[in-house]
C-alpha positions as CSV (number, residue, x, y, z in Angstrom):
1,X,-12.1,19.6,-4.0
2,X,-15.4,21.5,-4.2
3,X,-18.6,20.1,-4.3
4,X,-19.3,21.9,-7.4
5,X,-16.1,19.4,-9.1
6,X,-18.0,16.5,-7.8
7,X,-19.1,14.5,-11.2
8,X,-22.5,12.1,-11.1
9,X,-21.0,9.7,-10.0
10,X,-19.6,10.8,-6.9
11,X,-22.5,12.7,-6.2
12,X,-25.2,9.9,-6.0
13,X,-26.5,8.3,-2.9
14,X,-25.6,5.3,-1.3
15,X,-29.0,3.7,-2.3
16,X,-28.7,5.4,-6.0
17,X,-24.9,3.9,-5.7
18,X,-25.8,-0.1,-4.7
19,X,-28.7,0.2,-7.0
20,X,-26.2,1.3,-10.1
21,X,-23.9,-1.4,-9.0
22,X,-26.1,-4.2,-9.1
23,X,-27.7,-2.7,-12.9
24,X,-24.0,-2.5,-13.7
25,X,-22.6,-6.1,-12.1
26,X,-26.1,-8.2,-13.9
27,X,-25.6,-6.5,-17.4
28,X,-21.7,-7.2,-17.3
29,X,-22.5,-10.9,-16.2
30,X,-24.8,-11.2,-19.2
31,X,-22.2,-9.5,-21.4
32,X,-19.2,-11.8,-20.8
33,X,-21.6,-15.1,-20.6
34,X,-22.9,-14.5,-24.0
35,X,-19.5,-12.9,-25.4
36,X,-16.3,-14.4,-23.7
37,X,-16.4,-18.2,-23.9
38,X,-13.8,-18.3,-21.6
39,X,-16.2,-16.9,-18.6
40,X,-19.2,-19.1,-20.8
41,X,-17.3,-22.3,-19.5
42,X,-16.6,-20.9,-15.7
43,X,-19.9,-20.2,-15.3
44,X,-21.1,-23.1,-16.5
45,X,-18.6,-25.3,-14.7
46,X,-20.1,-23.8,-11.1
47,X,-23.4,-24.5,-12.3
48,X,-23.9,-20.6,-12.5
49,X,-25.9,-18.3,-14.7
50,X,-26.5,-14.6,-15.2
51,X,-30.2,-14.9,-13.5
52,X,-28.6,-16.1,-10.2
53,X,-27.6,-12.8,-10.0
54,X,-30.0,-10.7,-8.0
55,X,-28.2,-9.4,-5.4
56,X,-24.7,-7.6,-4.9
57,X,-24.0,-10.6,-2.1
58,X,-24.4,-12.9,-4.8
59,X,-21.0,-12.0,-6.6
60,X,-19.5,-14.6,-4.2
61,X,-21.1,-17.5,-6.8
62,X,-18.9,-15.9,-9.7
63,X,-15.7,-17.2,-10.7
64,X,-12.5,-15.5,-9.9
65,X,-9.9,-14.5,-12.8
66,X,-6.5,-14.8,-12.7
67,X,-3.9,-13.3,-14.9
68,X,-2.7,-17.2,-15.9
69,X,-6.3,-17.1,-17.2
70,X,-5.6,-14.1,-19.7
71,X,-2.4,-15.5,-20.8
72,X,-4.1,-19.0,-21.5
73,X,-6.4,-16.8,-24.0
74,X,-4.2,-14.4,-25.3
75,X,-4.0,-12.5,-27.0
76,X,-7.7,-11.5,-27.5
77,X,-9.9,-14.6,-26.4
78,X,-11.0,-12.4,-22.9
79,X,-12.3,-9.4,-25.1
80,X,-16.3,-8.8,-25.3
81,X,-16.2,-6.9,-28.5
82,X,-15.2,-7.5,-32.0
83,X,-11.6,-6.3,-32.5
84,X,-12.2,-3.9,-34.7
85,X,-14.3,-2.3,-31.9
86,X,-11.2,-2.0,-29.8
87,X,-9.2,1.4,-29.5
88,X,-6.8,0.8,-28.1
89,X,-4.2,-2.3,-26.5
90,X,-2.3,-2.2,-23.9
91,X,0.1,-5.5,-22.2
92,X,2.1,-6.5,-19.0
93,X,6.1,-6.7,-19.6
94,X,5.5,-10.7,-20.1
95,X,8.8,-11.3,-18.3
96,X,7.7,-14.5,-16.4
97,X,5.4,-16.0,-19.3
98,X,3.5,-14.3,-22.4
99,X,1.9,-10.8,-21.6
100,X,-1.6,-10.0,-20.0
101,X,-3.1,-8.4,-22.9
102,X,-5.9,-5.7,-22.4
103,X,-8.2,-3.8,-25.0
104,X,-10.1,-0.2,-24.6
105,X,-12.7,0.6,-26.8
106,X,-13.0,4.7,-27.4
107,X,-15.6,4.2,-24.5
108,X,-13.8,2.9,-22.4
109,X,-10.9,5.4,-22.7
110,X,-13.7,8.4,-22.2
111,X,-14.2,7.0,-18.7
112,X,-10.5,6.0,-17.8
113,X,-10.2,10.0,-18.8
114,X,-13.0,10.4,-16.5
115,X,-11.9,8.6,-13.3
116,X,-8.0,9.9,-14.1
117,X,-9.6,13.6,-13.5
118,X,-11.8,12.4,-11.2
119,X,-8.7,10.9,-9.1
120,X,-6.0,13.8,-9.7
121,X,-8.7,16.9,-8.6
122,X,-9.4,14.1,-5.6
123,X,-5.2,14.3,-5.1
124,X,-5.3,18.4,-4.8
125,X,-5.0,19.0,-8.7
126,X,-6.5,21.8,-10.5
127,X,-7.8,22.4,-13.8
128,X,-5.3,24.4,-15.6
129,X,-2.5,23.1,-13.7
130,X,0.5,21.2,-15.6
131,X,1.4,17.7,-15.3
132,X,4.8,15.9,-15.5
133,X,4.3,12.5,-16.2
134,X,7.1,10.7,-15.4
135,X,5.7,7.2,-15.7
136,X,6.5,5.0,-18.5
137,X,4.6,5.5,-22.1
138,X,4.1,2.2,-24.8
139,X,2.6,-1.3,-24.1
140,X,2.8,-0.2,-19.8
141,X,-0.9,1.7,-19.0
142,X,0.7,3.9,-16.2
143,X,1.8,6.4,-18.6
144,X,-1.0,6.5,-21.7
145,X,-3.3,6.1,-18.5
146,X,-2.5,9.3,-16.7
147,X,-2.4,11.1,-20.1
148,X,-6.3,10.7,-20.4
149,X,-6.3,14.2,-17.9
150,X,-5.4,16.3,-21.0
151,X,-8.9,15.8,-22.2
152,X,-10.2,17.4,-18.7
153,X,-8.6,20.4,-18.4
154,X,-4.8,19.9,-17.5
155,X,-1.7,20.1,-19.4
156,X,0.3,17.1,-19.8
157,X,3.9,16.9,-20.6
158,X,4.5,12.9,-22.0
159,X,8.8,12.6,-20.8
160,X,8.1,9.2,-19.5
161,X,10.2,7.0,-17.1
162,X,14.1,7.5,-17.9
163,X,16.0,10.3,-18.9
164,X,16.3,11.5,-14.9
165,X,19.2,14.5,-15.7
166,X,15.9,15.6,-18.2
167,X,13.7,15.2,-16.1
168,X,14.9,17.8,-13.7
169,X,15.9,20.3,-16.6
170,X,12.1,20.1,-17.4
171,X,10.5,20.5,-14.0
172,X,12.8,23.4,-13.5
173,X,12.1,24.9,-16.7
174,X,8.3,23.8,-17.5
175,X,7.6,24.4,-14.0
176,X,4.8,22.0,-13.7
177,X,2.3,21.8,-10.3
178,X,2.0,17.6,-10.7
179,X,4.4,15.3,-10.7
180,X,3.4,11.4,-11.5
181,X,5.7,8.6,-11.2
182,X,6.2,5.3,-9.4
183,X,7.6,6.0,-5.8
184,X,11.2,4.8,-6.3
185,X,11.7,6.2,-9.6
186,X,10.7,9.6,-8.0
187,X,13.1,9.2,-5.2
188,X,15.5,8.3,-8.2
189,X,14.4,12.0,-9.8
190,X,15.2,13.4,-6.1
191,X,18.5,12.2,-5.8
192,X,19.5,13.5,-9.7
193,X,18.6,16.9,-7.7
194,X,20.9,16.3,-4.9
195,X,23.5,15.3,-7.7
196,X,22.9,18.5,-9.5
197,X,23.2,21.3,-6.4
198,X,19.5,21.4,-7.3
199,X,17.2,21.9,-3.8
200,X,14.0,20.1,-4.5
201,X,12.3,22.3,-2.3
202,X,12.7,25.5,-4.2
203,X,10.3,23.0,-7.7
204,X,7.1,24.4,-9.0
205,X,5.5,21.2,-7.9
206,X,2.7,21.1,-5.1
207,X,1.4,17.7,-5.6
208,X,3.2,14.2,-6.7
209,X,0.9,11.3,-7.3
210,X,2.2,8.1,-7.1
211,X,1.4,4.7,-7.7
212,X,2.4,1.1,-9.6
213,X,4.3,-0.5,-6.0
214,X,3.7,-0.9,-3.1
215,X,4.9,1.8,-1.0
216,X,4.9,2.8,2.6
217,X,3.8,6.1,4.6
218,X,7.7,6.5,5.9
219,X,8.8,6.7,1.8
220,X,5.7,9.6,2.3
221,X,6.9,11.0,4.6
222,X,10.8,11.1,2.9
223,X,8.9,12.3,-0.6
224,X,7.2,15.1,1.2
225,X,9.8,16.7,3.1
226,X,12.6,16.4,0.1
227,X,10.2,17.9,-2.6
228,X,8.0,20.1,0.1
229,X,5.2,18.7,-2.0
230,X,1.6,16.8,-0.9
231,X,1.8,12.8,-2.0
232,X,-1.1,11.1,-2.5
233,X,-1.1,7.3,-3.8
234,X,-2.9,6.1,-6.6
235,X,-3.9,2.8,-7.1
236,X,-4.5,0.5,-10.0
237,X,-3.8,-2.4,-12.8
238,X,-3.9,-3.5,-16.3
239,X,-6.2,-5.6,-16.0
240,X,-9.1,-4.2,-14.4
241,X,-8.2,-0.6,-16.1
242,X,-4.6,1.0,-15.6
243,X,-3.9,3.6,-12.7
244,X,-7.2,5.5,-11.7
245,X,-9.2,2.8,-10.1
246,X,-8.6,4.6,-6.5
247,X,-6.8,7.1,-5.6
248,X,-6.2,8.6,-2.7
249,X,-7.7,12.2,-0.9
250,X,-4.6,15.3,-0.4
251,X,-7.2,15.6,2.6
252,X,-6.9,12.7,4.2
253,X,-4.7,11.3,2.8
254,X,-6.0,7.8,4.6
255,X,-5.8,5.2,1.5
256,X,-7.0,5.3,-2.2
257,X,-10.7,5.9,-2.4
258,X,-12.3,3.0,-4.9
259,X,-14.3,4.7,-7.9
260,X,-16.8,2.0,-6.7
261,X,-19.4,3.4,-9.4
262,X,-16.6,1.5,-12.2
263,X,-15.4,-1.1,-9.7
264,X,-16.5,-3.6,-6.9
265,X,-14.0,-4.7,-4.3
266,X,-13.8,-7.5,-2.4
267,X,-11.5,-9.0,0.2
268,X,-10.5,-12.7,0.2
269,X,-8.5,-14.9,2.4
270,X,-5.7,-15.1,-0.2
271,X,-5.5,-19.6,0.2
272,X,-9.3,-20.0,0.7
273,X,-10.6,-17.8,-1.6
274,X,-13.7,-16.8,1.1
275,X,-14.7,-13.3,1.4
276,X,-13.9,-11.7,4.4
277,X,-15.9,-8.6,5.6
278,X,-14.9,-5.3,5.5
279,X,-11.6,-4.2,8.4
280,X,-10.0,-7.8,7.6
281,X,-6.8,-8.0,5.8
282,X,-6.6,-10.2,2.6
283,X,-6.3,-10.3,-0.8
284,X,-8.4,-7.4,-3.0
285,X,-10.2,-8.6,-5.7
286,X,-12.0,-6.2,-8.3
287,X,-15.1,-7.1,-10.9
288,X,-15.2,-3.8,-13.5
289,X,-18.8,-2.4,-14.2
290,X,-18.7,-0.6,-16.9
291,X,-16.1,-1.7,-19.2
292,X,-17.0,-2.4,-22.6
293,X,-13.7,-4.1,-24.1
294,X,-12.3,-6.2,-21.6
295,X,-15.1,-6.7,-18.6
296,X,-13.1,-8.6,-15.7
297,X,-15.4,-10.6,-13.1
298,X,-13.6,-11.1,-9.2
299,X,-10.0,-10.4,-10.8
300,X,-7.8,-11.7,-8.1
301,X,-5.2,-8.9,-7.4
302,X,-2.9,-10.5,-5.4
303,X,-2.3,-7.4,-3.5
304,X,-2.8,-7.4,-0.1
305,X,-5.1,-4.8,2.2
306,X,-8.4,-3.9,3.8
307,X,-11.2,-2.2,2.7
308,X,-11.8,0.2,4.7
309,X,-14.9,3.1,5.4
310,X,-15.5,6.3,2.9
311,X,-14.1,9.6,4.5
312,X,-13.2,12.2,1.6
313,X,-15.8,10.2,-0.5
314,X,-18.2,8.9,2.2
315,X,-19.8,6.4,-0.2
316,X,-17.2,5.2,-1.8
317,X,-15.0,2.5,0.4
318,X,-11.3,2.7,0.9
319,X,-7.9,0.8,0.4
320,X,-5.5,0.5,3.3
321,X,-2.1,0.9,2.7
322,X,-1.0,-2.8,0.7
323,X,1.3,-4.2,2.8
324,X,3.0,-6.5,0.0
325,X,1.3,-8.7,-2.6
326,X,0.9,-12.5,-1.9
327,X,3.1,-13.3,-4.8
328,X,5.9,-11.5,-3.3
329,X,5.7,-12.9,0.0
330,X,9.4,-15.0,1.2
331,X,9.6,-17.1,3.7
332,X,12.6,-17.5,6.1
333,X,13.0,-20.4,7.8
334,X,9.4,-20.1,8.4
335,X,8.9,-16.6,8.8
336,X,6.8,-14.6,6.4
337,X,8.7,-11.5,5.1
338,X,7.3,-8.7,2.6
339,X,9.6,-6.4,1.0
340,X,7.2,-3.4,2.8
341,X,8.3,-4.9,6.4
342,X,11.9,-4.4,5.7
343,X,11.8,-1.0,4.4
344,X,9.7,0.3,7.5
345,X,12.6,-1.0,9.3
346,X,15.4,0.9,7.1
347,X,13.0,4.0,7.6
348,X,13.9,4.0,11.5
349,X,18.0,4.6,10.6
350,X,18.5,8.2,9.5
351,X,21.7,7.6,8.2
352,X,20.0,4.6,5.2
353,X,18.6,5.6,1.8
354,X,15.1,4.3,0.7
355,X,17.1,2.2,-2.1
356,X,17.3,-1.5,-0.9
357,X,16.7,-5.0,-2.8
358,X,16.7,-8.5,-0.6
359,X,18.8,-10.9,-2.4
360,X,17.8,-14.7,-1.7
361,X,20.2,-17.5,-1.5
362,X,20.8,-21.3,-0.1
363,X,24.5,-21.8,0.3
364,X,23.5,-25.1,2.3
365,X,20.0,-26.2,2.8
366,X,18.7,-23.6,4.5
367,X,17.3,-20.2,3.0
368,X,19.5,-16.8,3.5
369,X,18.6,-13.5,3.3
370,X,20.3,-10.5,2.6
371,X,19.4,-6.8,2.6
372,X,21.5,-5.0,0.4
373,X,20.6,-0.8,1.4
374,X,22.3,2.1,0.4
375,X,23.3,4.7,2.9
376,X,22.8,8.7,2.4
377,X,25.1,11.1,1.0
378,X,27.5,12.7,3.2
379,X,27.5,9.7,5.2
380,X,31.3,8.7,7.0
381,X,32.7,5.6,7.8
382,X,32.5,6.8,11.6
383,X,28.8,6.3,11.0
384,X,28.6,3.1,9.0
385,X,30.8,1.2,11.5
386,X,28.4,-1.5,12.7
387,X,25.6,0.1,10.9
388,X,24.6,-3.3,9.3
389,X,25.1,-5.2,12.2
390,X,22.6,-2.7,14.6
391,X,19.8,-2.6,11.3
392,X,19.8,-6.7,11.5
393,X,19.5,-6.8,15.1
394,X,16.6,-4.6,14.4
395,X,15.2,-6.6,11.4
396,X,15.0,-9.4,14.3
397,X,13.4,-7.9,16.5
398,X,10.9,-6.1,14.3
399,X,10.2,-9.5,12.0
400,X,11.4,-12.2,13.3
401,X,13.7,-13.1,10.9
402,X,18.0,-13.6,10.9
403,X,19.3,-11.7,7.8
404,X,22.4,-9.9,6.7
405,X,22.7,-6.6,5.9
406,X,25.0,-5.0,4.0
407,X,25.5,-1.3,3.7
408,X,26.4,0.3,0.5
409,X,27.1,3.4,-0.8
410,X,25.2,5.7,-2.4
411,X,24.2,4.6,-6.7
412,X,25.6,1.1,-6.0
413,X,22.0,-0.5,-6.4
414,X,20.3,-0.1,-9.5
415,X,17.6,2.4,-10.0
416,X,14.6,1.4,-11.7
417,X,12.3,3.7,-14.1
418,X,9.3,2.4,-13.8
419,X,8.2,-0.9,-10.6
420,X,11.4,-1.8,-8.9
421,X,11.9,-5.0,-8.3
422,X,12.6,-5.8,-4.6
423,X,13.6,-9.4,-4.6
424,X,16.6,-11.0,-6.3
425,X,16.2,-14.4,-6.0
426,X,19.6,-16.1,-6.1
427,X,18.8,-19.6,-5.0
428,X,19.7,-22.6,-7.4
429,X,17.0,-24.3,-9.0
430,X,14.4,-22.3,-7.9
431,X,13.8,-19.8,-10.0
């Protein structure tokens, strides 16, 4: 991206930067003290008000969100406008309690557009170029998120998440340069390819941006080289805006950068809640800036990472890869597993897929864990005799942890359109 792309934002100092913050961060406090009783009785209940605010270091006397908090006010109790004032509304599946429900005023939307430009030019897109949004449209924000580009200069085809034989019809035929979807489900599109006689290398497409999971730099790597293609991940959630709060550089491709102008990032130890500095792992935690619908203050993410120094963006600080979200932790027996350890242990055996699940169970008292992966096509029996057997001893010796692993064949898992759920948790009484 040329400097003459750069928008104000990105083009301001680091003193014009802090100084914006800290006009932003004390007029949202204000906003959502006076306007969302909700925040009215947090503040009050740490003995805080919007005049203790003087500083960017004094964020750390605010009160954290979580999403229980949004559900205990849904569906509209969190928003700082009247109703009528809202746009648009978007909500979280719901599937483990009511949904996280979110609200946009036409404002807000113009800057979502904004930072969704902002991000895909950052990712190696031009203007002019043609989108192929692949992530899912309705209640979900991935989908009605990314679409905010056609307002900046790029052409947007809506097919959403599903319809994978389509999918590659349309690249082939629409021959779009940008491809957007959740990792998996774009290694799902890859292998409807293969399926076809297709060879992914021969698309249109020059740049996939993708986002929604977690995912690691070997599923990069395995994206890149099947599609011959630049992948850049972009990060964000409902709650604090939809995809577009970060996203990362096709140059450096070193983590999202944070649109810090919109959104300030913190690190805390995920049981403590204490900010760690800058380098230290822990949970991210954002407070919007300049959202007029739905402010957020400290929204706890539960995703876990760094935050890292500006390179592409050099006042603007970084996300490091998330290794796993604290919600999705498992323990073994005492050891702590993410789904993101496993699968950079799959990524070392040429002859497994990228599709795996880990399915918990307690036959007895004790905790069992197996991975369920699928292997490549083309792959013989030759191959997969003692495949599982070599992948666990690795699994051990990587993470510390005894598993099973079973080795299936290629289509036996299910594929997912939109996040795939890693973890099937098969144990009695505990779900």
């Amino acid at each position: 991206m040329t400097d003459t792309e750069l928008d104000a934002g990105q083009r301001m100092s680091l003193d014009e930067l802090r100084a914006d913050q800290l006009a932003n961060l004390k007029s949202t406090v204000t906003k959502v003290y006076e306007k969302v009783p909700f925040y009215k009785k947090a503040f009050d209940d740490l003995g805080v008000t919007p005049a203790d605010i003087t500083s960017l270091d004094d964020i750390s006397k605010l009160p954290f969100t979580n999403k229980q908090d949004l559900r205990d006010n849904y569906p509209f109790g969190m928003f700082a406008v009247p109703r009528e004032e809202v746009a648009r509304v978007h909500a979280s599946s719901g599937t483990t309690g009511l949904p996280t429900v979110v609200g946009y005023t036409l404002g807000d939307l113009d800057k979502w557009g904004s930072l969704i430009a902002r991000s895909i030019l950052g990712a190696g897109g031009k203007r002019g170029q043609m989108m192929h949004n692949a992530y899912g449209y309705g209640l979900f924000t991935g989908g009605l998120g990314v679409h905010g580009a056609e307002r900046h200069g790029f052409t947007v085809i809506p097919i959403s998440g599903g319809q994978t034989q389509r999918q590659v019809q349309l690249i082939q035929d629409f021959k779009p340069d940008i491809i957007t979807a959740t990792p998996t489900y774009l290694l799902t599109i890859l292998d409807e390819f293969h399926k076809q006689g297709i060879d992914p290398t021969t698309t249109s497409l020059k740049t996939a941006i993708c986002g929604a999971e977690p995912w690691t730099d070997e599923m990069r790597k395995e994206i890149e080289k099947s599609f011959n293609i630049n992948a850049v991940d972009i990060y964000g959630l409902s709650e604090v805006m939809g995809p577009g709060v970060a996203c990362e550089s096709a140059v450096t491709k070193d983590g999202p950068t944070i649109w810090e102008d919109h959104f300030y990032p913190e690190i805390v130890d995920p049981y403590t809640g204490e900010v760690l500095p800058d380098g230290e792992e822990g949970e991210l935690v954002f407070t919007s800036l300049t959202k007029e619908a739905l402010p957020i203050i400290r929204y706890r993410t539960h995703d876990l990472a760094s935050l890292l120094p500006g390179t592409a963006n050099p006042n603007f600080r970084r996300i490091s890869r998330i290794t796993g979200r604290s919600d999705d932790l498992i323990i073994i027996r005492g050891v702590n597993v993410y789904p993101a350890n496993v699968e950079s242990v799959l990524f070392e055996f040429a002859h497994l897929s990228p599709h795996f699940q880990l399915v918990l169970t307690r036959p007895g008292r004790m905790d069992e864990v197996t991975v369920e992966v699928e292997c490549r096509e083309g792959v013989g029996a030759a191959e997969l005799d003692g495949l599982g057997g070599l992948v666990a001893a690795r699994i051990k010796e990587r993470l510390g942890v005894s598993s099973t692993v079973t080795v299936l064949q290629p289509g036996e898992l299910p594929r997912s359109v939109g996040k795939l759920k890693r973890i099937i948790d098969r144990r009695e009484g505990l779900r």
